[in-house]
mmCIF file as Biopython writes it, N, C-alpha, C and O atoms, coordinates in Angstrom:
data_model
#
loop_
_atom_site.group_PDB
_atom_site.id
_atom_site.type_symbol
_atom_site.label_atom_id
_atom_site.label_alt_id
_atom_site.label_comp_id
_atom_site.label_asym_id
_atom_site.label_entity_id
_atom_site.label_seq_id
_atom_site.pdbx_PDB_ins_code
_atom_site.Cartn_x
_atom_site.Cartn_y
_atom_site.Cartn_z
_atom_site.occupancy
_atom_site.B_iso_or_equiv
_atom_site.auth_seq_id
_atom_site.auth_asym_id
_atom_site.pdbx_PDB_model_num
ATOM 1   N N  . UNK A ? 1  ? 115.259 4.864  279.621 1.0 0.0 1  A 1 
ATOM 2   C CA . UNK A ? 1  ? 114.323 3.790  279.895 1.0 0.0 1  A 1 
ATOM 3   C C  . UNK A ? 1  ? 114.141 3.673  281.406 1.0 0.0 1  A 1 
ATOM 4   O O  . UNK A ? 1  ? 115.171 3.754  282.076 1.0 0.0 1  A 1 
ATOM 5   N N  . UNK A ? 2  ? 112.987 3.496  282.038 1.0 0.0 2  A 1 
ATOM 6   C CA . UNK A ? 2  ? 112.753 2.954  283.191 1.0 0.0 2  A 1 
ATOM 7   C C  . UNK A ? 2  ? 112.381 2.114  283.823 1.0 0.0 2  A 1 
ATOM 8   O O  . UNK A ? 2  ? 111.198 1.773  283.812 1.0 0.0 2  A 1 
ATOM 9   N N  . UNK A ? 3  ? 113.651 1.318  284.843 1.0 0.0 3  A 1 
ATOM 10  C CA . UNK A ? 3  ? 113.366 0.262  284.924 1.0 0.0 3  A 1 
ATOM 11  C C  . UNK A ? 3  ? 112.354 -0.029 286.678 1.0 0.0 3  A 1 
ATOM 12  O O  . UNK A ? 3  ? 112.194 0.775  287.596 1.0 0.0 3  A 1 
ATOM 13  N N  . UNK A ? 4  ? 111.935 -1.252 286.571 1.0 0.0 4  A 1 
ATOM 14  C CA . UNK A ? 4  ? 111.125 -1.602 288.204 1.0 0.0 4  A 1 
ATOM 15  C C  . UNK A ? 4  ? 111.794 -1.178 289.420 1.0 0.0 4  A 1 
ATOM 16  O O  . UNK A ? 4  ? 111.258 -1.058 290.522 1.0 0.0 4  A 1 
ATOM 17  N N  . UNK A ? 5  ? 113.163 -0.933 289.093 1.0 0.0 5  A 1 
ATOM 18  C CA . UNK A ? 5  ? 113.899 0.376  290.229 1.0 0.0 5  A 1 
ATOM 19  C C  . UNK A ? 5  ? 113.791 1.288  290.507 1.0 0.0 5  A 1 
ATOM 20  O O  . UNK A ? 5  ? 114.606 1.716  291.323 1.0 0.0 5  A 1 
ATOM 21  N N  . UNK A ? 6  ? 112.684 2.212  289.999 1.0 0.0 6  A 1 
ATOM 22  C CA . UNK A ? 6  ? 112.950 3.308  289.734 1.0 0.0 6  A 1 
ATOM 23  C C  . UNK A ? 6  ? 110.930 3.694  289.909 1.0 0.0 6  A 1 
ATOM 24  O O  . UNK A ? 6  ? 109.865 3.366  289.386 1.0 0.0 6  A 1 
ATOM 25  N N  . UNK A ? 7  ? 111.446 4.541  290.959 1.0 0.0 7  A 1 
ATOM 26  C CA . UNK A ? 7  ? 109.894 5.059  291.390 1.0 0.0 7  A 1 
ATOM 27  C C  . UNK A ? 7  ? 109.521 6.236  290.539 1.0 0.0 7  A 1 
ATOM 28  O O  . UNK A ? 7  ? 110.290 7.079  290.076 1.0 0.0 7  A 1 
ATOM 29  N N  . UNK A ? 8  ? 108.165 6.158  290.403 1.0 0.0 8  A 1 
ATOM 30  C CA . UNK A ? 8  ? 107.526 6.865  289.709 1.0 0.0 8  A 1 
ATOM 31  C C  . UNK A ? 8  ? 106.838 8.085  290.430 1.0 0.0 8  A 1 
ATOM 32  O O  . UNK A ? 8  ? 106.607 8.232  291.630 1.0 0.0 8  A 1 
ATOM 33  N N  . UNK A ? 9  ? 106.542 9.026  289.228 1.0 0.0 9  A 1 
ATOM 34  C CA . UNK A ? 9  ? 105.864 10.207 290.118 1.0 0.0 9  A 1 
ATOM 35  C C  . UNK A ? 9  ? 104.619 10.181 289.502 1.0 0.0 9  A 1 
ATOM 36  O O  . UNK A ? 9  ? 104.244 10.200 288.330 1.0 0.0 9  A 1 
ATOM 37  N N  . UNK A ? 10 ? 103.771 10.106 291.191 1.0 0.0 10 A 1 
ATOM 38  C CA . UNK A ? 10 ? 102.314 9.948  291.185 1.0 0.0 10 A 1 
ATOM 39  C C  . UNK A ? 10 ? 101.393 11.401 291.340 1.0 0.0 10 A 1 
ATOM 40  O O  . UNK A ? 10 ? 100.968 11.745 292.443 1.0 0.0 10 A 1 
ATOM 41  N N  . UNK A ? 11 ? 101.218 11.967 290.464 1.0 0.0 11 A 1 
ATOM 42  C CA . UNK A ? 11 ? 99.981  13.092 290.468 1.0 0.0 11 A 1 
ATOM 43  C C  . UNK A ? 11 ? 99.726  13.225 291.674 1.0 0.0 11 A 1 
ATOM 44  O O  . UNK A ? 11 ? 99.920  12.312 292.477 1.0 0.0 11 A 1 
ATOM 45  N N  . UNK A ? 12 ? 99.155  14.609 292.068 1.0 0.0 12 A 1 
ATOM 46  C CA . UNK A ? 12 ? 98.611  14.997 292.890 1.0 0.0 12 A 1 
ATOM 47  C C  . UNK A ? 12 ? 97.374  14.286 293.418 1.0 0.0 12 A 1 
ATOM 48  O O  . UNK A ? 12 ? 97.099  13.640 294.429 1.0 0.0 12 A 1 
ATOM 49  N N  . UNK A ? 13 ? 96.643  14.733 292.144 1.0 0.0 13 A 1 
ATOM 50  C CA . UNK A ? 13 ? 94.958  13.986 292.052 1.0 0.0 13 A 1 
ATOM 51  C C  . UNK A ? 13 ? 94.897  12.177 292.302 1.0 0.0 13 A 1 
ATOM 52  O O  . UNK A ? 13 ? 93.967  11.372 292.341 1.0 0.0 13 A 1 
ATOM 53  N N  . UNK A ? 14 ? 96.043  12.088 292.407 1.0 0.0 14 A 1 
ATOM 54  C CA . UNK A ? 14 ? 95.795  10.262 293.133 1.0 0.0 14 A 1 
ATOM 55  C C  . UNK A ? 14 ? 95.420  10.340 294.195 1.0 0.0 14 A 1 
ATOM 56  O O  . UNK A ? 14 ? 95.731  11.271 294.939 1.0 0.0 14 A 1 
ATOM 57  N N  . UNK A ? 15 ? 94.550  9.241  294.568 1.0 0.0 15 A 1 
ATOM 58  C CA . UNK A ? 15 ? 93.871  9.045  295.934 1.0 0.0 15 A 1 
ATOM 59  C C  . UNK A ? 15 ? 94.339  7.474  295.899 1.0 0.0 15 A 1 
ATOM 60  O O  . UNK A ? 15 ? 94.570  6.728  294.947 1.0 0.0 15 A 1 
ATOM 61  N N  . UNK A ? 16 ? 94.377  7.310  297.042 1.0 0.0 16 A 1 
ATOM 62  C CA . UNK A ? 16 ? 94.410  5.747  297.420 1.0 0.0 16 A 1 
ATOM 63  C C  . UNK A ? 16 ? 93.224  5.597  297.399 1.0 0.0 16 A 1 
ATOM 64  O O  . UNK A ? 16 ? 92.427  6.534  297.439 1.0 0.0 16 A 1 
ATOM 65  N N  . UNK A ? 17 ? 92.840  4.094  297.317 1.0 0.0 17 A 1 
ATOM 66  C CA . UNK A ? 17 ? 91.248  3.311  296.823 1.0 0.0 17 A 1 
ATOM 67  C C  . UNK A ? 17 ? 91.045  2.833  298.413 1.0 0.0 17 A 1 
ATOM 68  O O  . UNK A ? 17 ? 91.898  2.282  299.107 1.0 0.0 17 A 1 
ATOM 69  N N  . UNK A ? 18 ? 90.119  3.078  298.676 1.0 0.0 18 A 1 
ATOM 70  C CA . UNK A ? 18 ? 89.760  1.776  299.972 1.0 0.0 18 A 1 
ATOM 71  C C  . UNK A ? 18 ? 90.179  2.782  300.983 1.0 0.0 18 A 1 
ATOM 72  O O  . UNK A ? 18 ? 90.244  3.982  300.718 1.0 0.0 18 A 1 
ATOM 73  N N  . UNK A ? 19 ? 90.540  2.143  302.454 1.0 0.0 19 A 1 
ATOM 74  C CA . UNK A ? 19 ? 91.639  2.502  303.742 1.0 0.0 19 A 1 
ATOM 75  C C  . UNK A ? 19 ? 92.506  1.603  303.537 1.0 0.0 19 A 1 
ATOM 76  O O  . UNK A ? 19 ? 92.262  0.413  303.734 1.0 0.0 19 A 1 
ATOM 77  N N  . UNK A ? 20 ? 93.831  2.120  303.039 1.0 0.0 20 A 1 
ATOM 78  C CA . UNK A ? 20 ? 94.713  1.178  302.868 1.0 0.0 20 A 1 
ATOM 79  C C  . UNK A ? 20 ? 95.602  1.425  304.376 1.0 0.0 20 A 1 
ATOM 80  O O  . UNK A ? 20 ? 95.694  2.579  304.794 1.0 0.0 20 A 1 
ATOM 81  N N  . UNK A ? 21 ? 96.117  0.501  305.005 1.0 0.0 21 A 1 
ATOM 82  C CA . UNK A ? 21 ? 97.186  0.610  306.406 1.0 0.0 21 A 1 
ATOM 83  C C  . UNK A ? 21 ? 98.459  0.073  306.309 1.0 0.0 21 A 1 
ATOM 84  O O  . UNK A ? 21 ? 98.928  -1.064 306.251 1.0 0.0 21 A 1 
ATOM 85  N N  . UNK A ? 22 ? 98.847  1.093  306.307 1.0 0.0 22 A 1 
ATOM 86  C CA . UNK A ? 22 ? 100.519 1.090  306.360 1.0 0.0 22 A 1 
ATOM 87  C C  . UNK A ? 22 ? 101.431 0.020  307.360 1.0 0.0 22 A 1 
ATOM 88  O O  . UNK A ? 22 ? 101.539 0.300  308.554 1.0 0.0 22 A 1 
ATOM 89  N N  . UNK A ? 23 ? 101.912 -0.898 306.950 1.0 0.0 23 A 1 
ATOM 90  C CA . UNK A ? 23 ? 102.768 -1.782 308.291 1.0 0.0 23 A 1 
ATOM 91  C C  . UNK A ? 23 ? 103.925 -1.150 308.780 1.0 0.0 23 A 1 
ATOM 92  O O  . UNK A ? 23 ? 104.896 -0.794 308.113 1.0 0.0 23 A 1 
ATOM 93  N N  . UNK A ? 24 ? 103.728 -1.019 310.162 1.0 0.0 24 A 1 
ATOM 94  C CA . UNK A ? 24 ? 105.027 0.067  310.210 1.0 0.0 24 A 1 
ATOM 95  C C  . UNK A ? 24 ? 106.452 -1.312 310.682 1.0 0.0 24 A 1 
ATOM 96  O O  . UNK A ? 24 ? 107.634 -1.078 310.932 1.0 0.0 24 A 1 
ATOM 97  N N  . UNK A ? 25 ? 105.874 -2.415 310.663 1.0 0.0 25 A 1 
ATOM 98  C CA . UNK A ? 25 ? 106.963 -3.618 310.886 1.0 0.0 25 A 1 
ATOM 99  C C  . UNK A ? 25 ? 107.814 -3.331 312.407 1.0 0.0 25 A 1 
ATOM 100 O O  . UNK A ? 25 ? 109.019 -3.575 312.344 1.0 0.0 25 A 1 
ATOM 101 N N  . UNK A ? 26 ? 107.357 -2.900 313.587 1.0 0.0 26 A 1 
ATOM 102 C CA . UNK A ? 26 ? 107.865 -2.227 314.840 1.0 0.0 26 A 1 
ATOM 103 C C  . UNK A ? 26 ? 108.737 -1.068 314.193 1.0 0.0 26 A 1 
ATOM 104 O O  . UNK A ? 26 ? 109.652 -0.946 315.007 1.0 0.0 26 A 1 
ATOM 105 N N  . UNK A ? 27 ? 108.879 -0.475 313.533 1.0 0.0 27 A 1 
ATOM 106 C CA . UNK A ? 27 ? 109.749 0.023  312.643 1.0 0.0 27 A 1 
ATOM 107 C C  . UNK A ? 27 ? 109.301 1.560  313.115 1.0 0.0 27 A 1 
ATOM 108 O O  . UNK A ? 27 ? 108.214 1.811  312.596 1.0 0.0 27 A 1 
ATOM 109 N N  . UNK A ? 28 ? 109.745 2.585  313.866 1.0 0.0 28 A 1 
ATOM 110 C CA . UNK A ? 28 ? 109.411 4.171  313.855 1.0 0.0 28 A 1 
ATOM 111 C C  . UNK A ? 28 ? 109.482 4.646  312.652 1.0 0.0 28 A 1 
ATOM 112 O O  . UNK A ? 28 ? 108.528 5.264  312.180 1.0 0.0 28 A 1 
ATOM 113 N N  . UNK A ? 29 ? 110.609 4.439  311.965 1.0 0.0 29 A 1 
ATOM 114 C CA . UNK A ? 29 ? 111.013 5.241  310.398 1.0 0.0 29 A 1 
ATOM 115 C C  . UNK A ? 29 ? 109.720 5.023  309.436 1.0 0.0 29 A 1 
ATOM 116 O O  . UNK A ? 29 ? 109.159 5.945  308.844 1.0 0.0 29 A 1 
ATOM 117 N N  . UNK A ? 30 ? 109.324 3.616  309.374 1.0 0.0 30 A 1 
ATOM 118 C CA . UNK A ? 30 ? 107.509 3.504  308.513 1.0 0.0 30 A 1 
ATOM 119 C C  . UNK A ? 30 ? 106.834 4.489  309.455 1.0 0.0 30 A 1 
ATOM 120 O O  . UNK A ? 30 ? 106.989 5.556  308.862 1.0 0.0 30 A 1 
ATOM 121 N N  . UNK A ? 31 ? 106.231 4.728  310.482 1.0 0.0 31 A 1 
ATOM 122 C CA . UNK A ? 31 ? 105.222 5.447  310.878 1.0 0.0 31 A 1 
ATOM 123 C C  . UNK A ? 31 ? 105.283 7.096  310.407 1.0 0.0 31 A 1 
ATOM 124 O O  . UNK A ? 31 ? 104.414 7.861  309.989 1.0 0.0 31 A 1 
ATOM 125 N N  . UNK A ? 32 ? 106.717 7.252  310.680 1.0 0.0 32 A 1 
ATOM 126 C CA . UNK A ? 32 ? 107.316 8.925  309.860 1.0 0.0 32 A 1 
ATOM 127 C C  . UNK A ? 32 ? 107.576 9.008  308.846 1.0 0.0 32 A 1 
ATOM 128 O O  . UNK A ? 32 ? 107.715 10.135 308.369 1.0 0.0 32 A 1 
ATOM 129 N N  . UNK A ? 33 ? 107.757 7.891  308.077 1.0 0.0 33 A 1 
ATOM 130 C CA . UNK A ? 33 ? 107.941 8.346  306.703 1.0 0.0 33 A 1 
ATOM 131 C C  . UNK A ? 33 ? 106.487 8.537  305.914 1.0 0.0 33 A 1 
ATOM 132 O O  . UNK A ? 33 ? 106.397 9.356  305.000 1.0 0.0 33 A 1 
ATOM 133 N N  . UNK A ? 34 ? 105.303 7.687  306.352 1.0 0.0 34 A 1 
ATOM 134 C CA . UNK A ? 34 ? 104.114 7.677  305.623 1.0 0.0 34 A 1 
ATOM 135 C C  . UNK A ? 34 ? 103.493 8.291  306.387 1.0 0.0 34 A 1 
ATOM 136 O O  . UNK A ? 34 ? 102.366 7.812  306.254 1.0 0.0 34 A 1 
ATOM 137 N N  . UNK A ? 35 ? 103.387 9.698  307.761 1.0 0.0 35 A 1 
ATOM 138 C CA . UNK A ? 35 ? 102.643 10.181 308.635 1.0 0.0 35 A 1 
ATOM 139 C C  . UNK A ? 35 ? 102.509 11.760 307.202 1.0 0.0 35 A 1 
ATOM 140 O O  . UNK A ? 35 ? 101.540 12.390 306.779 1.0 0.0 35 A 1 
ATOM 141 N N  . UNK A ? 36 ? 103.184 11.792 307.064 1.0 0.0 36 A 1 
ATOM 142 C CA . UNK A ? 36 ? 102.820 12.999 305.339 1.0 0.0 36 A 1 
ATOM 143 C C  . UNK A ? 36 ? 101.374 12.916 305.135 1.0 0.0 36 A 1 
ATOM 144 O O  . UNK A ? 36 ? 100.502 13.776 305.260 1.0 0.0 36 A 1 
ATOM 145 N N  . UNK A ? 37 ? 101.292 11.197 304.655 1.0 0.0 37 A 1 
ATOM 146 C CA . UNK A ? 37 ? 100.681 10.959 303.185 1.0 0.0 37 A 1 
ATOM 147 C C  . UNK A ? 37 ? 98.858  10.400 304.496 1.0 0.0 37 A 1 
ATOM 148 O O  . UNK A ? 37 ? 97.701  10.070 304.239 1.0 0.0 37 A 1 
ATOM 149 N N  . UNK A ? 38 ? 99.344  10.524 305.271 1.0 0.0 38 A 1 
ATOM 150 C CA . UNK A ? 38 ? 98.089  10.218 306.433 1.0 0.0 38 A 1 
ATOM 151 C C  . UNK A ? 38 ? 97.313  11.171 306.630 1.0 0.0 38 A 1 
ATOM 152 O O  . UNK A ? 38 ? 96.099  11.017 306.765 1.0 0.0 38 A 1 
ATOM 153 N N  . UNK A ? 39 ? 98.088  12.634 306.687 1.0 0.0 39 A 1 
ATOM 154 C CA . UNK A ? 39 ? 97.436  13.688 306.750 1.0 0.0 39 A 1 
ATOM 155 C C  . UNK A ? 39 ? 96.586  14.323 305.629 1.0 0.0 39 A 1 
ATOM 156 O O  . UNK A ? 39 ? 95.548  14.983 305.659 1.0 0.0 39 A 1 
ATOM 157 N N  . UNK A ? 40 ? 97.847  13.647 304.055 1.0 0.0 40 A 1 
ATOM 158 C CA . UNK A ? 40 ? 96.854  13.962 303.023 1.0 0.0 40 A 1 
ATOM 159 C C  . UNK A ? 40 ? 95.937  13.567 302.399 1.0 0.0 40 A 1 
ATOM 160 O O  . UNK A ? 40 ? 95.226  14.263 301.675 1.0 0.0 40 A 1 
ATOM 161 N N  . UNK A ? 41 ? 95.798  12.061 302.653 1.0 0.0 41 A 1 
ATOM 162 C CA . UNK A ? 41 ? 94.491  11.012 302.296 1.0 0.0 41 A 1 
ATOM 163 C C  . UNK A ? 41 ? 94.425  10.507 303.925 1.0 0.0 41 A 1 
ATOM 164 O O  . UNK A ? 41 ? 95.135  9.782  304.623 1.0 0.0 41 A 1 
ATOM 165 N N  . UNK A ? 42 ? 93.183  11.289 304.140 1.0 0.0 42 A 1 
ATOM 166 C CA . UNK A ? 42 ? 92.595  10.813 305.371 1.0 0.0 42 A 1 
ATOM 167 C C  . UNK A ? 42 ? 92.285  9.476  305.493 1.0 0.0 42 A 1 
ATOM 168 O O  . UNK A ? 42 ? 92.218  9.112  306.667 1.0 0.0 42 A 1 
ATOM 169 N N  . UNK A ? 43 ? 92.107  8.758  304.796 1.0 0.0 43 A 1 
ATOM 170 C CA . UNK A ? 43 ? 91.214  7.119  304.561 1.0 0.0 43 A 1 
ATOM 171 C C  . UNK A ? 43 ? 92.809  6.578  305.004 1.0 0.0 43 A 1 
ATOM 172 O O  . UNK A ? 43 ? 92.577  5.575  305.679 1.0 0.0 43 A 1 
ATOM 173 N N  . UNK A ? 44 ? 94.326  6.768  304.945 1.0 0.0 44 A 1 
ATOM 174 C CA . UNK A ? 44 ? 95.160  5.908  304.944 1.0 0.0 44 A 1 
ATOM 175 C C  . UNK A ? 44 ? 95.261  5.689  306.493 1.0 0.0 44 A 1 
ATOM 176 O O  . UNK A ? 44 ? 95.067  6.587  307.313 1.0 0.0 44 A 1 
ATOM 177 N N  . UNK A ? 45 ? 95.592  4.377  306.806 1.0 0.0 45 A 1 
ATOM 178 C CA . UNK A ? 45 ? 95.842  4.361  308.488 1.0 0.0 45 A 1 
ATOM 179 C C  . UNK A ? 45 ? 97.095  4.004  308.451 1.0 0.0 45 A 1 
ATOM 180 O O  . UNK A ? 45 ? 97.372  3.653  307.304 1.0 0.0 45 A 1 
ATOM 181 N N  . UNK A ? 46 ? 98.078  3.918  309.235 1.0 0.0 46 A 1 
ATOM 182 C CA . UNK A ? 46 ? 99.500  3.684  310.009 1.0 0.0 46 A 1 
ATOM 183 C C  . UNK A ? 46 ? 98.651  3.117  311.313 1.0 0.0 46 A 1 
ATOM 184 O O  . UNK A ? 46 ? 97.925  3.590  312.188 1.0 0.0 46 A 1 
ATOM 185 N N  . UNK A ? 47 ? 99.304  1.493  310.826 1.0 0.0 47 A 1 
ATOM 186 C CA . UNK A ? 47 ? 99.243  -0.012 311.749 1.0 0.0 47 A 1 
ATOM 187 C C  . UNK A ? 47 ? 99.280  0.754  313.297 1.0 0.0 47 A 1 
ATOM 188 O O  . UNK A ? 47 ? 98.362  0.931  314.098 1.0 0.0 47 A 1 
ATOM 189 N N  . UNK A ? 48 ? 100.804 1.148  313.369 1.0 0.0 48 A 1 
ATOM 190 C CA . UNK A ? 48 ? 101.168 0.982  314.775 1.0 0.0 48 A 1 
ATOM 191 C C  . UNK A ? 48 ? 101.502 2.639  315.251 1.0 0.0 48 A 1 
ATOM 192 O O  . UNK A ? 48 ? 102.642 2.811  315.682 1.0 0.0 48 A 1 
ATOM 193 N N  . UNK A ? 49 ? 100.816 3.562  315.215 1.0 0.0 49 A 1 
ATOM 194 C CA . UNK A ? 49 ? 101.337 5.094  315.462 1.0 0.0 49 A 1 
ATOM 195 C C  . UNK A ? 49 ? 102.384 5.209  316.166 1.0 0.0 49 A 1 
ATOM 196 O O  . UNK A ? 49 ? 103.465 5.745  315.922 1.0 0.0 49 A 1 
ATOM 197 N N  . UNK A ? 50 ? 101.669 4.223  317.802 1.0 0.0 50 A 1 
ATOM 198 C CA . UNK A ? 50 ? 102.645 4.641  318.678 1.0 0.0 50 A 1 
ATOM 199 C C  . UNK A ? 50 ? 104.262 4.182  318.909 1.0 0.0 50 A 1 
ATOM 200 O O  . UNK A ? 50 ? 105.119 4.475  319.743 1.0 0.0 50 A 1 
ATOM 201 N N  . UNK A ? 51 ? 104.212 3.322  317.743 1.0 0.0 51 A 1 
ATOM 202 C CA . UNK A ? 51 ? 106.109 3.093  317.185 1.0 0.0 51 A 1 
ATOM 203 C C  . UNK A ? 51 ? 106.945 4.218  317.021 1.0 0.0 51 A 1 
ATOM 204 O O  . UNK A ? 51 ? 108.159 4.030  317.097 1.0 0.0 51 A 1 
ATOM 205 N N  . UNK A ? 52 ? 106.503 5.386  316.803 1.0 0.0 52 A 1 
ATOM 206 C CA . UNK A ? 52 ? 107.263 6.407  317.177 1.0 0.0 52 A 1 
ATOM 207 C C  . UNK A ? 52 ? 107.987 6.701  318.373 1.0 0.0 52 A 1 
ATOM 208 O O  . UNK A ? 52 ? 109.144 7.107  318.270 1.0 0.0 52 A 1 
ATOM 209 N N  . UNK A ? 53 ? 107.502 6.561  319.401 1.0 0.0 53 A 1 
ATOM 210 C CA . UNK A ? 53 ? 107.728 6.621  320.881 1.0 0.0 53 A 1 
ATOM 211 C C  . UNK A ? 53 ? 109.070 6.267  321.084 1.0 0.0 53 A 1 
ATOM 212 O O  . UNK A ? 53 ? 109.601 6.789  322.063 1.0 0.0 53 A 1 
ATOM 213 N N  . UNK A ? 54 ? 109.785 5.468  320.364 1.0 0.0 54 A 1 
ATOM 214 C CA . UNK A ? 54 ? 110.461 4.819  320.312 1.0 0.0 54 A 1 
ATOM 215 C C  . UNK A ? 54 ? 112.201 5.887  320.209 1.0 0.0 54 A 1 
ATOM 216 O O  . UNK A ? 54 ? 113.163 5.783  320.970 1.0 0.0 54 A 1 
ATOM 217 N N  . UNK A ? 55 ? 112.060 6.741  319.111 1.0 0.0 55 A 1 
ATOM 218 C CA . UNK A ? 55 ? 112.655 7.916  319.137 1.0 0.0 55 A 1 
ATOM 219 C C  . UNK A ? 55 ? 112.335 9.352  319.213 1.0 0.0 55 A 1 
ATOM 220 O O  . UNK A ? 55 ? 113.237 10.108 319.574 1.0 0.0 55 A 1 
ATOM 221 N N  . UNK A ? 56 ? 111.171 9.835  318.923 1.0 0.0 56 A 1 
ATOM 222 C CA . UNK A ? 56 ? 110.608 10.915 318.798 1.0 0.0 56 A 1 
ATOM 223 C C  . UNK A ? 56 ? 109.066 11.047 319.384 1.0 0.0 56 A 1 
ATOM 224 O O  . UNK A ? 56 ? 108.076 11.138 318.658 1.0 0.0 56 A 1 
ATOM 225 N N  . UNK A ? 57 ? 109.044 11.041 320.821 1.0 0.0 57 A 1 
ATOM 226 C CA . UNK A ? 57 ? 107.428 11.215 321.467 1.0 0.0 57 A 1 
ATOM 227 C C  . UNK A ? 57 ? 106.844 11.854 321.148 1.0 0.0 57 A 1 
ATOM 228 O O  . UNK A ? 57 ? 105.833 11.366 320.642 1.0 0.0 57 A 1 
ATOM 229 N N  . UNK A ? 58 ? 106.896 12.847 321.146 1.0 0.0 58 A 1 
ATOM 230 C CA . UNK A ? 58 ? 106.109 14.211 320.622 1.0 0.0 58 A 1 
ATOM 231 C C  . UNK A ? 58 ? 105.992 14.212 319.457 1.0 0.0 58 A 1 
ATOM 232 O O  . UNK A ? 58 ? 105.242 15.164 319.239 1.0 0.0 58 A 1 
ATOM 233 N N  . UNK A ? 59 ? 106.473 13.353 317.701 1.0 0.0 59 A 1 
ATOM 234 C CA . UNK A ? 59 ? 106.116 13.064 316.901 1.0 0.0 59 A 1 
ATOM 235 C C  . UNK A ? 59 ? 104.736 13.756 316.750 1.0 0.0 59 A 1 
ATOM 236 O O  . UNK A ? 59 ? 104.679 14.947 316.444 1.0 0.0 59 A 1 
ATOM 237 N N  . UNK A ? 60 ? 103.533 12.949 316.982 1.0 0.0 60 A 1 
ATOM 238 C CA . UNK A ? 60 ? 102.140 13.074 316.380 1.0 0.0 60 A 1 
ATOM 239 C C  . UNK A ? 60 ? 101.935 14.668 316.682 1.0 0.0 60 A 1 
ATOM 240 O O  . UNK A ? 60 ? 101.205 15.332 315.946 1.0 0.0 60 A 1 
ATOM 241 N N  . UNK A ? 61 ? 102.472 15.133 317.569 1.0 0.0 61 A 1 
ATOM 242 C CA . UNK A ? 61 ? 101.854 16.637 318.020 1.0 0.0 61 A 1 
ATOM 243 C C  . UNK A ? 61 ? 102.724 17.398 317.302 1.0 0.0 61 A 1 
ATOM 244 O O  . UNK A ? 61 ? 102.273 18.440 316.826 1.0 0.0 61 A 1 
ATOM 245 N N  . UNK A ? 62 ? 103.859 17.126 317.112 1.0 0.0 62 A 1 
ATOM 246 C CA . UNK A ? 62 ? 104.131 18.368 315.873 1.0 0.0 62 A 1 
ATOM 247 C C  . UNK A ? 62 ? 103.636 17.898 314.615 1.0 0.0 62 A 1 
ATOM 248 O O  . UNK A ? 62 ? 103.936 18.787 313.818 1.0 0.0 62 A 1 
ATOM 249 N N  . UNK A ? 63 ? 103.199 17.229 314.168 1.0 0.0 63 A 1 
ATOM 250 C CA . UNK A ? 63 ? 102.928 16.499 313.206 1.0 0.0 63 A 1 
ATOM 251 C C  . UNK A ? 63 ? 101.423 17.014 312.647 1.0 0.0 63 A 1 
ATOM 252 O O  . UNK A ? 63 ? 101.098 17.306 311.496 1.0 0.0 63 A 1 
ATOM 253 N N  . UNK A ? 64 ? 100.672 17.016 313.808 1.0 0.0 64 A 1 
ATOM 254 C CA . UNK A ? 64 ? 99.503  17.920 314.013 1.0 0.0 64 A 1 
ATOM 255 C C  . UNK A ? 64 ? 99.591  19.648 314.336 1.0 0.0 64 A 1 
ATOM 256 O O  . UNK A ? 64 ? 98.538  20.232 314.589 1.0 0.0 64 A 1 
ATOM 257 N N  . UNK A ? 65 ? 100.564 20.219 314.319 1.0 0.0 65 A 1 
ATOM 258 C CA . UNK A ? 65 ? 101.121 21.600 314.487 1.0 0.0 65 A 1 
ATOM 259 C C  . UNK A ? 65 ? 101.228 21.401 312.725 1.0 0.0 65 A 1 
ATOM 260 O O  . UNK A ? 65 ? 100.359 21.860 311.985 1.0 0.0 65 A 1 
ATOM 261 N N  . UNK A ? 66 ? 102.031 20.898 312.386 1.0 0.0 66 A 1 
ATOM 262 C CA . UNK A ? 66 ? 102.644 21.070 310.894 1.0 0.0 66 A 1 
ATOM 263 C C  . UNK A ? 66 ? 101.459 21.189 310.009 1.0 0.0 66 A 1 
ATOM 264 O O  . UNK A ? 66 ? 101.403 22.165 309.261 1.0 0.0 66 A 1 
ATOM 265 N N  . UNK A ? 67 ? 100.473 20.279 310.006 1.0 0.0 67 A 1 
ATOM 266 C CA . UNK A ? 67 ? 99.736  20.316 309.274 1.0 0.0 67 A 1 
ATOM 267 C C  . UNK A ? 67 ? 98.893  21.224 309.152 1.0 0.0 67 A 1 
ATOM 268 O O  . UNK A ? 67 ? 98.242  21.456 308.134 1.0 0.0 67 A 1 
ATOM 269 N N  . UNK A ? 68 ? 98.823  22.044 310.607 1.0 0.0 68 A 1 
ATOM 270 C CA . UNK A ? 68 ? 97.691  23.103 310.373 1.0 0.0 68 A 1 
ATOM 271 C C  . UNK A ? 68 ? 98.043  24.613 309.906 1.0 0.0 68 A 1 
ATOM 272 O O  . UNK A ? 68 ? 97.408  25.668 309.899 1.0 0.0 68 A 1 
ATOM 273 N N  . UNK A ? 69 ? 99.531  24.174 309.464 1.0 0.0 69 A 1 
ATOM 274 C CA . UNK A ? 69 ? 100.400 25.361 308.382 1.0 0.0 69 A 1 
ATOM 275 C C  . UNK A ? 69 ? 99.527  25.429 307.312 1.0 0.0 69 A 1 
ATOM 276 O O  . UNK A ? 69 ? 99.084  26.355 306.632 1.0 0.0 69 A 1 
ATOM 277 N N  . UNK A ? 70 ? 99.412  24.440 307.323 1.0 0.0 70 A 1 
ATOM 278 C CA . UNK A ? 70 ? 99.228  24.488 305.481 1.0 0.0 70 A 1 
ATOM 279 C C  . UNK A ? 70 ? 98.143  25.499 305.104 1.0 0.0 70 A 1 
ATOM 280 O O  . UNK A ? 70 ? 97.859  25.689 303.922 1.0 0.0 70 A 1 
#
């Protein structure tokens, strides 16, 4: 059984509705943990990018290296 603890797995083919924006709460770890899902639904924004700065500057630029692996 699964309970409201317990995250679910969302299909590929999901899109977020709208521009939804991520609160990163001054928080670096929100801006990197949802900078993935930014690259893969363009419409999503992250509040505060430059909260990264905080531990990892160069963040967005490998971030933008990574993606153009794919």
């Amino acid at each position: 059984m699964i309970g409201d603890d317990v995250a679910r797995y969302l299909p590929t083919a999901a899109t977020p509705e709208g521009s939804p924006c991520i609160s990163t709460y001054e928080d670096h770890r929100m801006a990197m943990a949802f900078a993935p899902c930014a690259y893969r639904f363009p419409g999503l924004r992250i509040e505060d990018p430059a909260v990264v700065s905080k531990s990892y500057p160069g963040f967005w630029t490998d971030m933008e290296k990574f993606a153009q692996l794919r």
